[in-house]
Backbone bond lengths (Angstrom), bond angles and torsions (degrees), N, CA, C in turn:
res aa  C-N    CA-C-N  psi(-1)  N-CA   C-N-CA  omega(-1)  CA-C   N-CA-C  phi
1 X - - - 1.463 - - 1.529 111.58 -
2 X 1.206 122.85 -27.01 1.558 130.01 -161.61 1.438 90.37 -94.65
3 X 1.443 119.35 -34.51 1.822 107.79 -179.50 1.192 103.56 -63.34
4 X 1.352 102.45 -63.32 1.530 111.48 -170.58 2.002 112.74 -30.56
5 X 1.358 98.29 -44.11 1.563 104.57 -154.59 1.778 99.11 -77.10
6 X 1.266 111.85 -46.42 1.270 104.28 -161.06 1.985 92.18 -108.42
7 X 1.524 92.95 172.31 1.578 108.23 -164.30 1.817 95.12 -88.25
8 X 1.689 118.14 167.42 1.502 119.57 -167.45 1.544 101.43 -72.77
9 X 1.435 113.95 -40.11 1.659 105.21 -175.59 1.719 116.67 -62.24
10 X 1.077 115.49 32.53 1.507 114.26 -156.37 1.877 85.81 -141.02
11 X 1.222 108.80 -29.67 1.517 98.23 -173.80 1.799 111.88 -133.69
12 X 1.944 113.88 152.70 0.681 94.28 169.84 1.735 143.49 -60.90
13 X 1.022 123.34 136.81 1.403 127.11 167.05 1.826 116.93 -28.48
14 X 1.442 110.35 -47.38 1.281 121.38 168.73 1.795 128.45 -82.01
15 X 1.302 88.61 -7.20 1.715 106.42 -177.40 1.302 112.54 67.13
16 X 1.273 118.44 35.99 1.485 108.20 149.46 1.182 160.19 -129.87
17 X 1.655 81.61 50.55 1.240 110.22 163.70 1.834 111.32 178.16
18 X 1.423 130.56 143.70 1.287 129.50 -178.28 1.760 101.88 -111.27
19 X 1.692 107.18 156.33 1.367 108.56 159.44 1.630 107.73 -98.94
20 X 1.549 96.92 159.95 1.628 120.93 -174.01 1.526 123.25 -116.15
21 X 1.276 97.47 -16.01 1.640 111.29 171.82 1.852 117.37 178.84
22 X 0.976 95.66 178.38 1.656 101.84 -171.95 1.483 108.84 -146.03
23 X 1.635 101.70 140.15 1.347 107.52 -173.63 1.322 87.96 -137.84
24 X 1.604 106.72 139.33 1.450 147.47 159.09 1.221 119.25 -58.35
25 X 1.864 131.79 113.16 1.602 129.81 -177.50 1.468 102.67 -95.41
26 X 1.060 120.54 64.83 1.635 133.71 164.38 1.466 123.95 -46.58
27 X 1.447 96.17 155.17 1.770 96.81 167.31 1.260 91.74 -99.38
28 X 1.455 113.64 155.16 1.011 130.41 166.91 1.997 104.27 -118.25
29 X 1.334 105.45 133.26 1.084 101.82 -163.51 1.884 102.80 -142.89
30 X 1.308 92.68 155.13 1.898 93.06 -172.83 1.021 129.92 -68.61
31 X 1.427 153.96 125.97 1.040 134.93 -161.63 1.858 110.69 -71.75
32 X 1.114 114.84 -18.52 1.595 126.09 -150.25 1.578 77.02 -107.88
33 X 1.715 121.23 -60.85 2.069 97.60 -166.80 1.446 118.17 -94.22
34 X 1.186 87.76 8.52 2.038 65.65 -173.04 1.814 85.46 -148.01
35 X 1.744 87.83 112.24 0.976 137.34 167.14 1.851 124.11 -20.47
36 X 1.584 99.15 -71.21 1.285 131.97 -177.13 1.285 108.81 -64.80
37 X 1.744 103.76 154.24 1.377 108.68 179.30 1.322 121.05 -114.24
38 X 1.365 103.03 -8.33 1.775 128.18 -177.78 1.606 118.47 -118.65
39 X 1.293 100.17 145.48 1.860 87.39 -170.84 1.331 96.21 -153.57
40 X 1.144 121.35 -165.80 1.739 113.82 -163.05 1.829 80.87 -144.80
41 X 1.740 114.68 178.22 1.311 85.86 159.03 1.194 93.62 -108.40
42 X 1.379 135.65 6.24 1.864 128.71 158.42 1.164 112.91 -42.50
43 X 1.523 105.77 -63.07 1.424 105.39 169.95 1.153 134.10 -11.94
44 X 1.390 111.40 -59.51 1.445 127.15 -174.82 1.612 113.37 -54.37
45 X 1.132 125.71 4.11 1.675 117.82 -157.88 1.924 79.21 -127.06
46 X 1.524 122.86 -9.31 1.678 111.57 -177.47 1.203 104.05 -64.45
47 X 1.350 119.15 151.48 1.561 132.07 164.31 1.779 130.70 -56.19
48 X 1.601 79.65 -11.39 1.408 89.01 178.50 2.000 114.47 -73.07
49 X 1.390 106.10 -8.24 0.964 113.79 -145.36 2.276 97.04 -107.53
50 X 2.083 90.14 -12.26 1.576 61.98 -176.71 1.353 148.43 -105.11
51 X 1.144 116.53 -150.15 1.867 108.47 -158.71 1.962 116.41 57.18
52 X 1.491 106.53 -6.26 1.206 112.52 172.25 1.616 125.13 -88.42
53 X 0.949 123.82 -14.82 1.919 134.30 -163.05 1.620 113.11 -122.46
54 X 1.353 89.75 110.17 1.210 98.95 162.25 1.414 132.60 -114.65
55 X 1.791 130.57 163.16 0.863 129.26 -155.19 1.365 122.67 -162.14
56 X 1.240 128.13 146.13 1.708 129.18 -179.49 1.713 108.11 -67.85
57 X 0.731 116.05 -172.94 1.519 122.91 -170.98 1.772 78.68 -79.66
58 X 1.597 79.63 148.41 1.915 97.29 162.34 1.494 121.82 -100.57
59 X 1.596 103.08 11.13 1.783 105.01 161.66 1.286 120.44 -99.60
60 X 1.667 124.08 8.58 1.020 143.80 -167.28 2.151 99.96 -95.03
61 X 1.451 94.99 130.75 1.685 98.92 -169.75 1.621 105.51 -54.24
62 X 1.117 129.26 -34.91 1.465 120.35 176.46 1.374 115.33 -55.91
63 X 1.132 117.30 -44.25 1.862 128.94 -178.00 1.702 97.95 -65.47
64 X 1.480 107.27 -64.65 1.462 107.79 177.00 1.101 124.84 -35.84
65 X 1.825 116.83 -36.76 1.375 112.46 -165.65 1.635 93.48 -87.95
66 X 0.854 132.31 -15.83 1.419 124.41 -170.03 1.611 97.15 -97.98
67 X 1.557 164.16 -49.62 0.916 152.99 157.81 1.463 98.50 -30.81
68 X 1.265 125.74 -59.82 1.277 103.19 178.00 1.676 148.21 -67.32
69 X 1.115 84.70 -11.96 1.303 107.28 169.74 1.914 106.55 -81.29
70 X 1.231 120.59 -24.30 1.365 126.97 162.20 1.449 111.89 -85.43
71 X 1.070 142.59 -2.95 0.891 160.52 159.07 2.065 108.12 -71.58
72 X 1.229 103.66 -81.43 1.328 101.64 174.77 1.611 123.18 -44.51
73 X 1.305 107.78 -29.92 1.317 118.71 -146.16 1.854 83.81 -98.13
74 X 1.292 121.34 -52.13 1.578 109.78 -151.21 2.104 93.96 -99.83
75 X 1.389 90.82 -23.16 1.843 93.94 -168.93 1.687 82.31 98.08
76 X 1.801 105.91 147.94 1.294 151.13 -159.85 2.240 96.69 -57.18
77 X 1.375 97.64 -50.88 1.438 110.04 -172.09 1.793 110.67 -51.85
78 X 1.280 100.66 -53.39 1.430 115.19 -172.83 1.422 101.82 -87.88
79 X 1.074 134.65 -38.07 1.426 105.37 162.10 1.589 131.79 -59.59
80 X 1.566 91.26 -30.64 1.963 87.60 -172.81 1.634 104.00 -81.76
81 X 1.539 118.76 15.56 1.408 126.47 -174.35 1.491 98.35 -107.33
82 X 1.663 107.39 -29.30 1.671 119.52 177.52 1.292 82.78 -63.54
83 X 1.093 137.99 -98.23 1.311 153.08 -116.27 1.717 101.20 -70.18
84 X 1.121 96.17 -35.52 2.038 101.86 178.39 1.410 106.23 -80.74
85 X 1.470 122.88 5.52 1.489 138.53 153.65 1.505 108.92 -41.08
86 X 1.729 70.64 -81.93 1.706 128.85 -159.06 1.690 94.13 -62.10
87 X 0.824 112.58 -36.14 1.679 96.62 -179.08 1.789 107.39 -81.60
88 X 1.175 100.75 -39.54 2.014 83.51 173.85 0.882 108.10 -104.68
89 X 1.263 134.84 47.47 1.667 137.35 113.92 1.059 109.27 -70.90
90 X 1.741 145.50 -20.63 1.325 127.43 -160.11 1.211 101.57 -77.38
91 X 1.758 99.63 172.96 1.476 109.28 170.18 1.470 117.36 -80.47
92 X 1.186 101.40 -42.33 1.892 108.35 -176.87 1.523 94.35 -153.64
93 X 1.368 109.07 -121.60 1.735 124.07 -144.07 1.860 101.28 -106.33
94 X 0.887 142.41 109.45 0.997 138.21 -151.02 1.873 86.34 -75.67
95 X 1.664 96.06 128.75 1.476 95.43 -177.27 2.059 105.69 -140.99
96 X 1.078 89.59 -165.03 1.341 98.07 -175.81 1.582 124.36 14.20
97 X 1.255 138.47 -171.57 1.559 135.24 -168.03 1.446 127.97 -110.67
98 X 1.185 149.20 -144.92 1.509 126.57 -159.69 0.807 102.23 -88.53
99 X 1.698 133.83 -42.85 1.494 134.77 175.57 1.684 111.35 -44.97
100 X 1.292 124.36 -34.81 1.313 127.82 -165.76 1.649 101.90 -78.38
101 X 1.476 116.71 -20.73 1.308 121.80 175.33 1.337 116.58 -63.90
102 X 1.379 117.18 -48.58 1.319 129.89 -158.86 2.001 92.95 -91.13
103 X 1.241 129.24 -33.66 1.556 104.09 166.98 1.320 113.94 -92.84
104 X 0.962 130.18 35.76 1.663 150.81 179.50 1.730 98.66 -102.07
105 X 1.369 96.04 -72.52 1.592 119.91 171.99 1.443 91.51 -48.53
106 X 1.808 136.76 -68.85 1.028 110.90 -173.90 1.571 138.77 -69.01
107 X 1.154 101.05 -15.89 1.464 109.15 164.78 1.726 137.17 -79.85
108 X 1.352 83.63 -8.91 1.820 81.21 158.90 2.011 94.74 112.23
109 X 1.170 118.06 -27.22 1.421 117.54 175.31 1.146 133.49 -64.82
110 X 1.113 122.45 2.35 1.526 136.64 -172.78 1.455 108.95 -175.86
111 X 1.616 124.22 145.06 0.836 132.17 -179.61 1.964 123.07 -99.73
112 X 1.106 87.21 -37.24 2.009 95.19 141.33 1.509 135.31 -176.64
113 X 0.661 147.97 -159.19 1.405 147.08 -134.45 1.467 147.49 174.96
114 X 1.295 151.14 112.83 1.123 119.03 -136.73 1.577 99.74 -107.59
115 X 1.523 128.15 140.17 1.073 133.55 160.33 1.820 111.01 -131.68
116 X 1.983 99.96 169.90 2.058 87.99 158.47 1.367 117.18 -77.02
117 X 1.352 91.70 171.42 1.165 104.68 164.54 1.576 140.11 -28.74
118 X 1.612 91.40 -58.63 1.605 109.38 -144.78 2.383 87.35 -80.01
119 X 1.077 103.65 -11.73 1.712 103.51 -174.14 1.635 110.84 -57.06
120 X 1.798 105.20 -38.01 0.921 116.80 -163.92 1.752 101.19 -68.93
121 X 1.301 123.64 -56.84 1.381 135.99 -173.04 2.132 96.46 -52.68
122 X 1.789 109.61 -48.39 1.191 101.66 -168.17 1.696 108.68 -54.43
123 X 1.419 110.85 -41.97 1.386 109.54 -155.44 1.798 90.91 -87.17
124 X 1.201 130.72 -19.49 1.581 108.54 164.36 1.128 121.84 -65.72
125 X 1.240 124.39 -29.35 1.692 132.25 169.40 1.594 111.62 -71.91
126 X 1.557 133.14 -7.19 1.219 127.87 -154.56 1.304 79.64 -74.35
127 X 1.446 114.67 134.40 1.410 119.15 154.48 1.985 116.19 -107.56
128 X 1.676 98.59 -28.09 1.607 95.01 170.17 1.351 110.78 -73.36
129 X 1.370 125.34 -28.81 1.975 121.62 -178.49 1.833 109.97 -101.44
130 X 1.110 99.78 34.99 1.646 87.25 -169.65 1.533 109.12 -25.75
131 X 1.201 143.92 -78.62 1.193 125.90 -161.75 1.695 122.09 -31.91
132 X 1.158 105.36 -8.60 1.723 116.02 177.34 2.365 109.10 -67.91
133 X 1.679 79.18 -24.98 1.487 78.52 179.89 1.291 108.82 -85.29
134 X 1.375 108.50 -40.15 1.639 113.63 170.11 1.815 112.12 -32.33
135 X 1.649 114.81 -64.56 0.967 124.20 157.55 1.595 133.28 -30.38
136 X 1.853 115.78 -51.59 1.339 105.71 157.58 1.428 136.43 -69.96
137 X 1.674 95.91 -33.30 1.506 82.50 162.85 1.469 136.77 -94.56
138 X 1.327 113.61 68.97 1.466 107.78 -177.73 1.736 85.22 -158.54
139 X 1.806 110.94 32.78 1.452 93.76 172.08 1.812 87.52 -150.64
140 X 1.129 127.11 148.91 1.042 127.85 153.57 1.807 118.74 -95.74
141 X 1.673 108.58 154.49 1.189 103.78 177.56 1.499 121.67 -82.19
142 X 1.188 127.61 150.63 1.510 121.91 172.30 1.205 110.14 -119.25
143 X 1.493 140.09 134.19 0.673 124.05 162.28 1.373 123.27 -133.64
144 X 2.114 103.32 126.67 1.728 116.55 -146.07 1.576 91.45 -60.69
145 X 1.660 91.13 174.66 1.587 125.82 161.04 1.703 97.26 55.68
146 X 1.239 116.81 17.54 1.755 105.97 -164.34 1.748 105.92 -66.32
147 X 1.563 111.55 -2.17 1.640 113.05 177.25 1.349 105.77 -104.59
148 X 1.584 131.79 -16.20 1.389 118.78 156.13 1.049 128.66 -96.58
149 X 1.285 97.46 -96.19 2.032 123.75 167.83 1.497 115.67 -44.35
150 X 1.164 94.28 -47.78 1.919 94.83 -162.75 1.248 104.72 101.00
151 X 1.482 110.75 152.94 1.844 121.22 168.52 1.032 108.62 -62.88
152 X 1.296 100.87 162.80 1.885 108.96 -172.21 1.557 91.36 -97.34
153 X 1.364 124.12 158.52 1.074 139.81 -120.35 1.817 96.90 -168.86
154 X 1.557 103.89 102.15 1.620 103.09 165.53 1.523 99.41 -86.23
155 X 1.363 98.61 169.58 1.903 121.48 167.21 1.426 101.55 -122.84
156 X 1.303 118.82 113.78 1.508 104.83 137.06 1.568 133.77 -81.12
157 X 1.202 116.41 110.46 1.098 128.12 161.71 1.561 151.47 -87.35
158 X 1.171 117.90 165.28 1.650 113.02 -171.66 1.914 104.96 -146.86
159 X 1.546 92.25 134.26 1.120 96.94 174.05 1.365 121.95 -126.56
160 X 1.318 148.55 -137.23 1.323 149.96 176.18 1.548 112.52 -137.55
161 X 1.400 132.93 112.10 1.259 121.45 172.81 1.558 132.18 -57.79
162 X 0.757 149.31 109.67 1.879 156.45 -160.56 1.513 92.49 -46.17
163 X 1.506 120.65 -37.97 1.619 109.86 175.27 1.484 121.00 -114.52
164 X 1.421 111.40 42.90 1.412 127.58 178.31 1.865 107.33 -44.42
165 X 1.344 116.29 132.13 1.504 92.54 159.33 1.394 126.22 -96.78
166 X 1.138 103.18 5.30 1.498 108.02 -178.53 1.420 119.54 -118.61
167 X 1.146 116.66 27.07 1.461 122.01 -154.48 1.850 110.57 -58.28
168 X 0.797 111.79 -33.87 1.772 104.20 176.39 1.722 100.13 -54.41
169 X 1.110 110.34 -52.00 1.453 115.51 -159.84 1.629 104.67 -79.29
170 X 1.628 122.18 -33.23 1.536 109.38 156.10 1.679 101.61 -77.83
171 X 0.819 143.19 -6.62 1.427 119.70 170.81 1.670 104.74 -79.05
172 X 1.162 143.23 -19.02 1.488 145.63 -158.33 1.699 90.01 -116.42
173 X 1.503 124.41 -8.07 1.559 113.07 160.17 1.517 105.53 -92.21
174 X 1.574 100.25 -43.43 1.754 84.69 -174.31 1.785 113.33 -49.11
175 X 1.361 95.38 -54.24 1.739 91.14 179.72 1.647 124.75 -50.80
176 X 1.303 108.90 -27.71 1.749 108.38 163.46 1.252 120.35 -56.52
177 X 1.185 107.36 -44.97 1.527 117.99 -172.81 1.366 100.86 -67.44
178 X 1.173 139.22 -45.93 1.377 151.59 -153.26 1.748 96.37 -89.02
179 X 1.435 127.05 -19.80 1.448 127.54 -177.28 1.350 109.31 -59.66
180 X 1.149 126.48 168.91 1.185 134.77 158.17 2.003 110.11 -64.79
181 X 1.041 101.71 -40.47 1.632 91.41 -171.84 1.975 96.74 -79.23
182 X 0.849 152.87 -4.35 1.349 142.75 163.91 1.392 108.97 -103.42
183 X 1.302 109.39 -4.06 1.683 107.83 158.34 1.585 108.96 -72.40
184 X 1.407 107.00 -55.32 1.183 123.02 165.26 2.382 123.63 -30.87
185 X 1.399 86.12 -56.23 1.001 91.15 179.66 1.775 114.63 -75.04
186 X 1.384 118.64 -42.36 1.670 105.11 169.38 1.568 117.79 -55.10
187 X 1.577 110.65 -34.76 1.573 97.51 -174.29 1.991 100.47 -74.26
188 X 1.149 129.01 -51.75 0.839 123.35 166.33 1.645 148.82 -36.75
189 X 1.378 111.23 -44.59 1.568 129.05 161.83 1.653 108.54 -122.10
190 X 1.436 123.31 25.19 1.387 93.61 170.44 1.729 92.14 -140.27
191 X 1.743 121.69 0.02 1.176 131.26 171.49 1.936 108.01 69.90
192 X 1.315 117.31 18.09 1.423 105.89 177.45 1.709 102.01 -111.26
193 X 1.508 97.44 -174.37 1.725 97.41 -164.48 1.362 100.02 -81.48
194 X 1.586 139.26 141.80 1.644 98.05 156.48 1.744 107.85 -103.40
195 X 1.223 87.15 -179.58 1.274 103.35 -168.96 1.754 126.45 -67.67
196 X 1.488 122.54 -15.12 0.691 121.19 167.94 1.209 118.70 -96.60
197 X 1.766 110.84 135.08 1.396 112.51 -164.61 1.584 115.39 -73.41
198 X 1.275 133.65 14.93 1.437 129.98 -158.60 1.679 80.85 -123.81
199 X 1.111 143.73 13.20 1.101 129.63 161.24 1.078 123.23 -118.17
């Protein structure tokens, strides 16, 4: 049922394990300083850019997955030349998480920043933190390489443990998750892509 539902780039080849959704490593950028509507994530390491960029820690798996993905993409040399960009462009100490980017961006300390996607949709819906919307709206999304490569692109995924004790009953969640109506429901209340393309 889980092959059937979702497409092969979404699951392993060996089946062990499927993705459930996808999130976008965007710039997030100000609506008021920065101009542009297109950005590279090379870009991000130009001089034009510093004292402007801020960022979460780069030991954090979102950063990781995207260095690595610069990594694959440019070879090891040119990324660690990206990244020695990208660090004196920052503003200071790369701290707190994507949300902290975007009221950073709104507060005047940075001009943009990279977070996913789906933060931006959470914090427009925040109805207990309103100021979180304040925060989304005062950044637009960018999203790099959109004229070559494409943005880099997390998966969340789910698999099955080999010593599950409940395995009938995670096997009858994995397949929910994998339905069309809980596809439905992450793009809807959880703001990420899902994985199946008919939704």
């Amino acid at each position: 049922d889980i092959n059937a539902a979702l497409p092969g780039e979404y699951r392993d080849p060996e089946g062990h394990w499927f993705g459930l959704t996808k999130r976008a490593r965007v710039v997030y950028a100000s609506k008021e300083r920065a101009a542009q509507n297109e950005i590279t994530y090379e870009e991000l390491a130009d001089p034009k850019w510093k004292g402007k960029v801020c960022l979460r820690s780069g030991q954090h798996d979102y950063n990781l997955a995207l260095i690595s993905s610069m990594i694959a993409h440019k070879g090891a040399a040119d990324a660690e030349k990206w990244l020695t960009g990208l660090k004196a462009n920052l503003t200071g100490k790369p701290e707190g998480g994507d949300r902290d980017q975007a009221k950073a961006i709104a507060a005047g300390e940075c001009d943009i920043g990279i977070g996913n996607t789906y933060y931006i949709g959470q914090m427009l819906t925040n109805e207990k933190e309103p100021e979180q919307k304040e925060w989304a709206g005062a950044v637009k999304v960018l999203f790099p390489n959109a004229a070559d490569r494409g943005s880099h692109v997390n998966v969340s995924g789910m698999a099955m443990a080999l010593n599950a004790p409940n395995k009938a009953n995670a096997l009858k969640l994995m397949q929910f998750l994998a339905s069309g109506e809980a596809q439905r429901i992450y793009a809807e209340k959880v703001f990420e892509y899902p994985v199946d393309p008919n939704i």
